[in-house]
C-alpha positions as CSV (number, residue, x, y, z in Angstrom):
1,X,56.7,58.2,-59.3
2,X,57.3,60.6,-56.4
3,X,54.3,62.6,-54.8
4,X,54.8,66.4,-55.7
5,X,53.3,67.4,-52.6
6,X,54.6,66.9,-48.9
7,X,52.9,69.0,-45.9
8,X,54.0,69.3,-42.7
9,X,51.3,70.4,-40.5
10,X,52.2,71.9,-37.5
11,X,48.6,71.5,-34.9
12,X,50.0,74.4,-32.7
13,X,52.4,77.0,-34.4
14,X,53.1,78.8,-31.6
15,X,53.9,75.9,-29.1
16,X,57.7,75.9,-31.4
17,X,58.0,79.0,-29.4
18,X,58.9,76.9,-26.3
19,X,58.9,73.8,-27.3
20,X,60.7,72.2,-24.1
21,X,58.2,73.8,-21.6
22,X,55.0,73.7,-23.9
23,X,55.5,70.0,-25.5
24,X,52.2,68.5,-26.2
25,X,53.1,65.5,-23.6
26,X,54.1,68.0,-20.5
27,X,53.0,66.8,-17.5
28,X,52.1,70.1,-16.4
29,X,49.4,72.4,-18.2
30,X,50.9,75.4,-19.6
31,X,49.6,77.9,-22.6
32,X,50.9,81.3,-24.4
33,X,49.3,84.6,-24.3
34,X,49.9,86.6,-26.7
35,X,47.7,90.2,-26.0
36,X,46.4,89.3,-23.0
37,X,44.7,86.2,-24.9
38,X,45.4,82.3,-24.8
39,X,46.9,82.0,-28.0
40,X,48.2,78.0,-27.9
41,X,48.1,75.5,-24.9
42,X,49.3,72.3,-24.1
43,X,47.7,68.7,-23.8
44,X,46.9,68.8,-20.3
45,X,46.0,72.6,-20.1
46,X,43.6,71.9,-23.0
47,X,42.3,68.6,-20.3
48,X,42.1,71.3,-18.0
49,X,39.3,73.6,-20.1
50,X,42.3,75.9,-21.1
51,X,40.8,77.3,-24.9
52,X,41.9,80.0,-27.1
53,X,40.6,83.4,-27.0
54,X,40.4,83.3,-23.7
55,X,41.6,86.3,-21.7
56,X,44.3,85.7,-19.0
57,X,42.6,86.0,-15.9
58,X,40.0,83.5,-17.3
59,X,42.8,80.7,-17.7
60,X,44.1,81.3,-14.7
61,X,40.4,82.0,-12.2
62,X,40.2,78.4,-14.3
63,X,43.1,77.0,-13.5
64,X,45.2,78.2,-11.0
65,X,48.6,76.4,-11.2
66,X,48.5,77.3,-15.4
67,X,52.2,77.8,-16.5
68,X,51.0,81.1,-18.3
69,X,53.9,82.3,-21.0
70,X,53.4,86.0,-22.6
71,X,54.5,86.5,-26.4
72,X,54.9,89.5,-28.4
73,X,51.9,90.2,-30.9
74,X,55.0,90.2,-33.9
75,X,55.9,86.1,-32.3
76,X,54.4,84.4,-35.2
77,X,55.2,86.4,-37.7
78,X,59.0,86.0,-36.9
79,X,58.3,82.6,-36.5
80,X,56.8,82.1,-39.8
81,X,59.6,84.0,-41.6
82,X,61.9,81.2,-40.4
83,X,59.9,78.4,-41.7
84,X,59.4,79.6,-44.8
85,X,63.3,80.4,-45.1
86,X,63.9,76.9,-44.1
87,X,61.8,75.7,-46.5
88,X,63.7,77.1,-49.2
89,X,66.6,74.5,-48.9
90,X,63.7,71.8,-49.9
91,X,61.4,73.7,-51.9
92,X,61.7,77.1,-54.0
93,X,57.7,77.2,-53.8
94,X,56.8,76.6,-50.1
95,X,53.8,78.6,-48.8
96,X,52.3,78.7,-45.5
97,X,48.4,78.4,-44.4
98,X,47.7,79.4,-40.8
99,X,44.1,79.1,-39.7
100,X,43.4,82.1,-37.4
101,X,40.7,79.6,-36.0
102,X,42.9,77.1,-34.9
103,X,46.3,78.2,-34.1
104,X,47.2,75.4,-36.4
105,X,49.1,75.4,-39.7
106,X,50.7,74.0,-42.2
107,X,53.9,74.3,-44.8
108,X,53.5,73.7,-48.7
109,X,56.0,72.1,-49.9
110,X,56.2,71.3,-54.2
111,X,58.9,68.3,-53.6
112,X,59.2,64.9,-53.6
113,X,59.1,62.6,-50.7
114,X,62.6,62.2,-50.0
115,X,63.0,66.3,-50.0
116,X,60.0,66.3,-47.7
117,X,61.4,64.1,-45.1
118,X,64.6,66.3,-45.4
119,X,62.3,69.6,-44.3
120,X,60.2,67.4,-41.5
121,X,64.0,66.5,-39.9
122,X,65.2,69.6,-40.0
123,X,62.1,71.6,-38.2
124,X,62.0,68.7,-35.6
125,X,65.3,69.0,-35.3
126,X,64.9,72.7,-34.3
127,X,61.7,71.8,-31.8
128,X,58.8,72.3,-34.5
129,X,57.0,69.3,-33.5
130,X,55.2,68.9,-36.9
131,X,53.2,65.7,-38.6
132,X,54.2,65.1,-42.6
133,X,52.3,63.8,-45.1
134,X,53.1,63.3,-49.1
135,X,50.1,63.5,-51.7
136,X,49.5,63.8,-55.4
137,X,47.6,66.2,-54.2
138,X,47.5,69.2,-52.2
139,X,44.6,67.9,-50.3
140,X,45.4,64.2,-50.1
141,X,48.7,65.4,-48.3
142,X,46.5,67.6,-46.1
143,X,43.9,64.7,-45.3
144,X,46.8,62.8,-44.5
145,X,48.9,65.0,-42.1
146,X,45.4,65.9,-40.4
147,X,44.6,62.5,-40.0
148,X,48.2,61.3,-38.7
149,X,47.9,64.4,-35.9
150,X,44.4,63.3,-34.5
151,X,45.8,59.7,-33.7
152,X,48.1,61.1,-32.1
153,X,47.2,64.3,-30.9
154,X,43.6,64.6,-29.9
155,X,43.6,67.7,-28.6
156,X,44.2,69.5,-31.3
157,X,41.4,71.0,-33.4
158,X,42.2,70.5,-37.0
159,X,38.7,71.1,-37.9
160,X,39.7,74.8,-38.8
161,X,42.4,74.0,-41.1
162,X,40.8,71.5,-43.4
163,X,38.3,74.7,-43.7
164,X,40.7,77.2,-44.2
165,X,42.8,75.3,-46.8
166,X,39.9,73.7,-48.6
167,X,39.9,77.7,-49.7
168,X,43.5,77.5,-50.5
169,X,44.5,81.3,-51.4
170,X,43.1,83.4,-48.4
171,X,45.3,83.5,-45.8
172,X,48.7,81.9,-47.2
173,X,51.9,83.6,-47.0
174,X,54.6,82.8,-49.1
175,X,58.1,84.3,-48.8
176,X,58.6,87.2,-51.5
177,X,61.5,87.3,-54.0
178,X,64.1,88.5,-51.7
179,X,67.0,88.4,-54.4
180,X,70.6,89.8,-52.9
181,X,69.2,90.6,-49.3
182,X,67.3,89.1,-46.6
183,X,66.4,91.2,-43.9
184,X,65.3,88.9,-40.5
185,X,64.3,90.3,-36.9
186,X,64.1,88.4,-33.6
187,X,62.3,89.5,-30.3
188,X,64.5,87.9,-28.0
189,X,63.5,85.8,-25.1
190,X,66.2,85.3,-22.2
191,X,65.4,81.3,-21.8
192,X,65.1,80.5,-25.4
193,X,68.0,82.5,-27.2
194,X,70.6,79.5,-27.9
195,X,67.4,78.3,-30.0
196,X,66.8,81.4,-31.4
197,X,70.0,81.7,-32.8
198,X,69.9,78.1,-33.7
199,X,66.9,78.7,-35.5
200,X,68.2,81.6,-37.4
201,X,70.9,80.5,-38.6
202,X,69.5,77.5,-40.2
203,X,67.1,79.7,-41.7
204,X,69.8,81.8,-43.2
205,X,71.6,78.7,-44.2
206,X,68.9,77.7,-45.7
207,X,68.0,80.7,-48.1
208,X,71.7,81.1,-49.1
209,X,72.0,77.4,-50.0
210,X,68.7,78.0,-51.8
211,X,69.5,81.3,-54.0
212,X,73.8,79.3,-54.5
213,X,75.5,82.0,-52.2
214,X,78.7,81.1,-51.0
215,X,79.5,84.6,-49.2
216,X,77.6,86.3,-46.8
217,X,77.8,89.7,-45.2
218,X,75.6,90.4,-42.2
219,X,75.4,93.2,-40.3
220,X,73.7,93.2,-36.6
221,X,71.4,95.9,-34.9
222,X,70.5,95.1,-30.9
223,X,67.5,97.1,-29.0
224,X,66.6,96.9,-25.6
225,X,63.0,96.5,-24.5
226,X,62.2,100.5,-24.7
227,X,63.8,100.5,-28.7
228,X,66.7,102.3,-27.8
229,X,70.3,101.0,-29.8
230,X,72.7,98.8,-27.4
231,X,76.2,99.7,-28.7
232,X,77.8,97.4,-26.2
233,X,78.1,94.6,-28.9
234,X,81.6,93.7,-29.6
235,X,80.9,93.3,-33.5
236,X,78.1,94.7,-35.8
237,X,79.3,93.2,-39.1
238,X,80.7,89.8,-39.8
239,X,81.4,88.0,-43.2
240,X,80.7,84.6,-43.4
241,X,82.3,81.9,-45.9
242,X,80.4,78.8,-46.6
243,X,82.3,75.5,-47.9
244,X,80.2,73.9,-50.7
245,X,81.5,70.2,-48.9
246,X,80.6,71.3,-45.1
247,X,78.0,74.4,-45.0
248,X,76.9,72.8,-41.3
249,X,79.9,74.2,-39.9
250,X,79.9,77.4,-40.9
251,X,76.5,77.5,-39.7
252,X,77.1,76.5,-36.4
253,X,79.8,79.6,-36.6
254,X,77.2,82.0,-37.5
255,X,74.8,80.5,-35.0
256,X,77.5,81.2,-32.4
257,X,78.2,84.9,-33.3
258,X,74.1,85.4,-33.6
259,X,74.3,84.0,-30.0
260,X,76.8,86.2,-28.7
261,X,75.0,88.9,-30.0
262,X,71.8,88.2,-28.3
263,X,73.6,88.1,-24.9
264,X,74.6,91.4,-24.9
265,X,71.2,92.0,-24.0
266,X,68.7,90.5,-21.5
267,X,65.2,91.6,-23.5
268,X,64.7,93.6,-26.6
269,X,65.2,92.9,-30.2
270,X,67.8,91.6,-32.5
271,X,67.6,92.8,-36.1
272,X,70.0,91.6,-39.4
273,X,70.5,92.3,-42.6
274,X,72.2,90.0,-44.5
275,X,73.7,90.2,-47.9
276,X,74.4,87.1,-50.5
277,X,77.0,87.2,-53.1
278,X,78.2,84.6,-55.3
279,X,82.0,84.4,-54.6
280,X,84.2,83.1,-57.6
281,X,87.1,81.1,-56.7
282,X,89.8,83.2,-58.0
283,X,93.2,81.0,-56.5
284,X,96.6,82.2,-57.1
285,X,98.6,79.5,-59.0
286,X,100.4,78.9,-55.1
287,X,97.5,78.0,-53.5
288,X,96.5,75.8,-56.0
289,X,99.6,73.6,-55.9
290,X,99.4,73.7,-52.2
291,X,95.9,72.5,-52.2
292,X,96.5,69.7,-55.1
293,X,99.7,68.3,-52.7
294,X,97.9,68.9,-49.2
295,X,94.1,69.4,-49.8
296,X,91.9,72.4,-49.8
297,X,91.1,71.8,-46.2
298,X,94.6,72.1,-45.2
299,X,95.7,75.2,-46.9
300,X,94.4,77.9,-44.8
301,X,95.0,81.2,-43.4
302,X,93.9,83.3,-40.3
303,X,91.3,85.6,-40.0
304,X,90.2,87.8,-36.6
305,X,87.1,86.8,-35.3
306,X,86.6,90.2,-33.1
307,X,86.2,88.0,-29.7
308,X,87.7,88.4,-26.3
309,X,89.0,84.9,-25.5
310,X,92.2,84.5,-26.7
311,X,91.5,80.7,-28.1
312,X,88.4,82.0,-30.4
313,X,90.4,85.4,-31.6
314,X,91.3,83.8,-34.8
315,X,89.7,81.4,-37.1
316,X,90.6,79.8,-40.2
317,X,89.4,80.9,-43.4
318,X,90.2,79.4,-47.3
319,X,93.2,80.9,-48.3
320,X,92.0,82.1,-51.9
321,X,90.6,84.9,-49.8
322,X,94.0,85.8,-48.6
323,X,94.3,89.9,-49.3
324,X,97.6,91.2,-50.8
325,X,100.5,91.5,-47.7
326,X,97.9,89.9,-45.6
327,X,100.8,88.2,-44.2
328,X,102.8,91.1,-43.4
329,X,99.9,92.4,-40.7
330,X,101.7,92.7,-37.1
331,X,101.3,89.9,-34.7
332,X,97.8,90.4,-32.6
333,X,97.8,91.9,-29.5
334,X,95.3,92.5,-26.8
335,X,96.2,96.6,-25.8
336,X,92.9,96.4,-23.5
337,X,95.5,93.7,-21.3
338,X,98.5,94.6,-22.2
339,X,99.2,90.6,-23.8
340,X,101.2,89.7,-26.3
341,X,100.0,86.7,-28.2
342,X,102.4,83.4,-28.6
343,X,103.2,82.1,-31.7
344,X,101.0,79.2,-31.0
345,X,97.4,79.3,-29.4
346,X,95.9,76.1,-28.5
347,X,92.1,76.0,-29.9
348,X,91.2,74.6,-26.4
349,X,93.5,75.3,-23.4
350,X,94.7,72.4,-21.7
351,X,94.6,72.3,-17.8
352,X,97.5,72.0,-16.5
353,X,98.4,70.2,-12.8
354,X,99.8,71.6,-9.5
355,X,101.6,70.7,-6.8
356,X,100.9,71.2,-3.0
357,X,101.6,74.4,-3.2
358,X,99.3,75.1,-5.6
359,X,101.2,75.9,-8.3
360,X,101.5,74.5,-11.9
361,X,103.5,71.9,-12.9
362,X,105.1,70.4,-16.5
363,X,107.2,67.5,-16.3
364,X,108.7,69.7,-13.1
365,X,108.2,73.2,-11.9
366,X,108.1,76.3,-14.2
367,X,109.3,79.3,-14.1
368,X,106.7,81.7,-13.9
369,X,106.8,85.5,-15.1
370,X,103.5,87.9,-14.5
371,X,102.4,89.2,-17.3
372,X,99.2,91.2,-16.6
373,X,95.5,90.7,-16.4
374,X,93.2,90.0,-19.4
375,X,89.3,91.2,-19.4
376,X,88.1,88.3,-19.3
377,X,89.1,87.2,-15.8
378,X,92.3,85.5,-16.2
379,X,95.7,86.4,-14.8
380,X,98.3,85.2,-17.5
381,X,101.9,84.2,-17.0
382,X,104.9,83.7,-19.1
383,X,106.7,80.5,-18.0
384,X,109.7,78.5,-18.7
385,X,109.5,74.9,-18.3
386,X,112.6,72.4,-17.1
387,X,113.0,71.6,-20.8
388,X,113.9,75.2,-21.7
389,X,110.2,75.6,-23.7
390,X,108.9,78.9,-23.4
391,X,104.7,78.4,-22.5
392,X,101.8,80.7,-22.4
393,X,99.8,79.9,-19.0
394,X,96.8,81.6,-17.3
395,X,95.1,81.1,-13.9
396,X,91.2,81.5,-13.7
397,X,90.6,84.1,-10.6
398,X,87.4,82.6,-9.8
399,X,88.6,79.2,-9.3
400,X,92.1,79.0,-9.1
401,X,92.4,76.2,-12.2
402,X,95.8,76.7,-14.5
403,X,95.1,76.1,-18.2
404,X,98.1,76.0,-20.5
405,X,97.4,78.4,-23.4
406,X,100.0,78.3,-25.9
407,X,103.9,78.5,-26.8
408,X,106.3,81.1,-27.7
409,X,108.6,80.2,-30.7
């Protein structure tokens, strides 16, 4: 019979913060302040007499060469928000202790074993060092996580854990019914936002696997460090689709867009709502033949992406989505460039080679035709090759590299 209990306790929450610079095995002692106080440290800072609570300028008159880090006071809470969302793939009643004694803490999970190892991959996976345990038991799993943690881990005080969750109700924080929306925020950190996408994504992932939404809708709000609005953003809504056979890669979509979005600002804030609907497949009777002959996968159509580069401008999206004379939309253009897209656009350009003059080459020379300069730092060319085929080109201006882009019917 399985355990109905798995725990992963996590000995430092706030070390997932930066997990490459703050791992537990750093050479080099490093801690995070969060108010001016040492709110999570590192093996050898904690070798060092590094502790928590202490102020700032008593970890460093201490130590000296301490890799200080700074968090925002609201660091934990988004953190916590994400773990719990995660948790929702494995475990519709995961709750979270944090002992404000310890900096520890740990994630309740009602599920068997083989859901819990599931969970412990997927937050190591996404730099949560944690230790897992399963247990009849709330506290066996406990005893057990504590226990594996010490062996390993001796810096870490446990002590206050064990203590806090002995009194299991004060203190734990469970995710609330969120129904249709989810509502996340992210104060973003210039080193650490391809995991902070990363990590958000999963977590959104997560919940709409866990509440069977197939449809998303999320719309994106960007701060800068004083609060103001950035309105630079190319994109502030965005509807995502998510195959029941491969939800990864959609995730790995939104983690991208999330991504983009956080560059559009060095520091500040990223908020998003995000809304869940349970899509019914409603296929026309043509798509439906065209899938049973050719596969679901293969039967597709195009949708913008709102993106610069020519190559990610389009993506594909199930074709039972298709809106009436969808197909009779103009070809896309570029006005901001003054380019007019080929009928086929390679997914990744391909270099193409030159001769000694520097100029590209294709079974011969080509015949090349100016055709203006994009916004994204690329001069592109129309070009006829000694074969008669009509090619899309474009030389980078910062190095001088040809890529060949697409073909014109």
């Amino acid at each position: 019979m399985s355990p109905d209990f798995t725990l992963l306790f996590f000995p430092q929450l706030l070390l997932a913060l930066y997990p490459k610079r703050f791992s537990a095995r750093a050479a080099e002692p490093a801690a995070l302040a969060v108010e001016g106080r040492i709110e999570a440290r590192n093996t050898c800072a904690h070798a060092h007499g590094i502790r928590r609570g202490m102020t700032e300028e008593e970890a460093l008159l201490r130590l000296p060469p301490l890799h200080l880090e700074r968090a925002r006071a609201t660091a934990a809470a988004e953190l916590t928000t994400l773990m719990l969302l995660l948790a929702r793939r494995y475990s519709k009643e995961a709750r979270l202790i944090r002992s404000p004694g310890s900096g520890a803490a740990a994630l309740l999970l009602r599920c068997g074993s083989s859901d819990g190892e599931k969970a412990h991959a997927c937050f190591e996976a996404l730099g949560m060092k944690n230790f897992s345990a399963t247990g009849s038991t709330l506290m066996e799993a406990l005893d057990r996580a504590v226990s594996s943690a010490k062996d390993e881990l001796e810096a870490f005080d446990t002590e206050g854990l064990v203590k806090h969750a002995r009194a299991f109700g004060a203190g734990v924080q469970s995710l609330p019914e969120l129904k249709e929306t989810l509502a996340l925020r992210a104060t973003l950190d210039p080193d650490t936002k391809p995991l902070q996408a990363e990590r958000m994504a999963a977590a959104i992932g997560s919940w709409a696997a866990a509440e069977a939404f197939n449809r998303l809708t999320i719309e994106v709000a960007l701060r800068d460090e004083a609060g103001r609005p950035i309105r630079r953003f190319w994109e502030h809504s965005r509807v995502f689709i998510f195959d029941e056979d491969n939800p990864e890669e959609e995730t790995r979509e939104l983690a991208h867009f999330l991504l983009e979005a956080a560059s559009s600002t060095l520091l500040g804030s990223l908020s998003l709502q995000v809304r869940g609907e349970k899509r019914i497949r409603q296929t026309s009777s043509l798509v439906r033949k065209l899938e049973e002959r050719f596969g679901s996968k293969r039967v597709f159509q195009l949708e913008r992406t709102g993106r610069m580069l020519p190559e990610t401008l389009q993506r594909h999206v199930p074709a039972e989505t298709l809106r009436p004379r969808a197909h009779q939309r103009p070809p896309v253009k570029s006005e901001a460039a003054g380019l007019s897209f080929p009928t086929e656009i390679f997914s990744e350009p391909r270099e193409v080679p030159l001769d000694r003059g520097l100029q590209p080459v294709l079974e011969g020379s080509l015949a090349l035709e100016p055709e203006g300069r994009a916004m994204n730092g690329r001069t592109y060319y129309r070009a006829r090759s000694t074969r008669g085929e009509r090619l899309w080109l474009y030389r980078e201006d910062a190095s001088g590299r040809w890529f060949l882009q697409g073909r014109f019917a």
